[in-house]
C-alpha positions, 0 to 999 in steps of 0.5 A, a space after each residue: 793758387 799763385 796768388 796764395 803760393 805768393 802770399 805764403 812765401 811773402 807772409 813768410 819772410 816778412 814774418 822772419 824779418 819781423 820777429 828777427 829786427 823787433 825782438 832785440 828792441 823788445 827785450 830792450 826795451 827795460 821791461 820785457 816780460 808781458 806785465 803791466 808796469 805802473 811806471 809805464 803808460 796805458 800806451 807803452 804797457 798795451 804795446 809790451 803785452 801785445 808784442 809777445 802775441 804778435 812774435 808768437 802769432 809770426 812764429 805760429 802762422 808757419 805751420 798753422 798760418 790761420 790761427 797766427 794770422 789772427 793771433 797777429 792781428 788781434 793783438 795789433 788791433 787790440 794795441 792800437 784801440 788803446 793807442 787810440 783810446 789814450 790820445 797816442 793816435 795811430 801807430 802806424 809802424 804795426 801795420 807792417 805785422 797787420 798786413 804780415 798777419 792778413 797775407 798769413 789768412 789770405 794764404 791759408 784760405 782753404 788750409 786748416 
């Protein structure tokens, strides 16, 4: 029971920071609407359409933490499959949100 009283809180305010530091980079960013760009790469446009998943899965997992908690790690999961399939590598940044949206499942356990 502490353990996910615990996750929830840290989940939470992890989450808060995330959305609240990223945003402004996002929007940023020269393009901040989840389309594809042909003047961008592979690697720029996938990370541009998951970044509004993810900012949605932090903002969804306060009430529904499940369902944000997979939303996040889904679309992180699904930017660094191209990151990888493109020769990017890892980016290892996003795994601050994988980890944000793993805690939001860990605490939401035997909710929903």
């Amino acid at each position: 029971m502490k353990i996910r009283l615990w996750a929830s809180w840290i989940a939470r305010i992890a989450g808060t920071a995330i959305v609240i530091l990223f945003l402004p980079f996002y929007f940023g960013y020269g393009n901040p609407l989840p389309f594809l760009n042909p003047e961008y790469t592979a690697h720029d446009n996938a990370w541009l359409t998951a970044f509004p998943f993810i900012f949605i899965g932090l903002i969804l997992a306060w009430w529904y933490p499940r369902i944000g908690g997979y939303m996040v790690i889904l679309a992180v999961l699904v930017g660094e499959t191209v990151s990888l399939l493109t020769g990017h590598g890892l980016v290892l940044q996003m795994f601050v949100p994988l980890g944000v949206g793993g805690l939001f499942i860990v605490s939401a356990r035997n909710k929903l």
